[in-house]
Residue, then its C-alpha position, 0 to 999 in steps of 0.5 A: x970595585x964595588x957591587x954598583x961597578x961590578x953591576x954595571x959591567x954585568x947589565x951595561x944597559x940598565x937605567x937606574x930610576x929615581x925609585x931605585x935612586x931614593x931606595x938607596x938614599x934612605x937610611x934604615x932609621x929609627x921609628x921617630x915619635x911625638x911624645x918625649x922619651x921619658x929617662x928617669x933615674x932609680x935606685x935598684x937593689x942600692x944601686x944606681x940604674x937609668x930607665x927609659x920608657x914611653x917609645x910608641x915605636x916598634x919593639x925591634x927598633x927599641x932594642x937597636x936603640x938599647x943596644x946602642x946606647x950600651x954599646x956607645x956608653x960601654x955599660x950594661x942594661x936590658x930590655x925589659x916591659x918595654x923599658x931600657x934599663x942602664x946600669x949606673x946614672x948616665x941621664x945626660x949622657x944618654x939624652x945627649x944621644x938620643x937628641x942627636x939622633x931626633x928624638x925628645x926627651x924628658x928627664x924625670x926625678x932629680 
C-alpha cells in the first residue's frame, strides 16, 4: 500500500485536480540551457582532468549534475568556480551523459 492508497482510505471524498495531477507528473529536472556545455581536457600537476564550465543554470543544480556524473563514471572530481573538474579524461563519456539528459555540448582541445 502506498502514500495515494493510504490517502485515499483517509480522505475517500477528495478529488484530485489537474494541478495536483501535473504536480506530480513533473520531474525535478535539471535547469536545461541555450549555449553548449563547454568539456575541455587539461593537464594538471602531469596529470589528466576533464573540466566542465559555461552552465547559466543554478549552482545547486550544477552540483547534482557533478555528483552525477562522478557517481556514474565511479571517479573523483569537484566543484570548483563553477566549473566540474574530473579526475582522468573521460570527454566522451561524459558528453554521452549529458546529451542524454538534453543538454549541448561542445568539446574543446583535442
Amino acid at each position: 500500500m502506498d502514500l495515494q492508497d493510504q490517502l485515499k482510505n483517509l480522505f475517500p471524498d477528495h478529488q484530485i485536480t489537474e494541478e495536483e495531477k501535473t504536480e506530480q507528473g513533473k520531474e525535478k529536472g535539471i535547469w536545461i540551457q541555450d549555449d553548449p556545455i563547454i568539456c575541455k581536457y587539461e593537464k594538471r600537476k602531469g596529470k589528466a582532468t576533464t573540466i566542465l564550465e559555461g552552465y547559466n543554470g543554478a549552482t545547486d543544480d550544477f552540483k547534482k549534475l557533478a555528483k552525477e556524473i562522478k557517481t556514474t563514471l565511479g571517479v573523483g572530481g569537484s566543484f570548483k568556480n563553477e566549473c566540474i573538474i574530473i579526475q582522468g579524461d573521460y570527454r566522451n563519456d561524459i558528453m554521452t551523459i549529458l546529451k542524454e539528459k538534453g543538454f549541448k555540448v561542445k568539446r574543446v582541445g583535442g
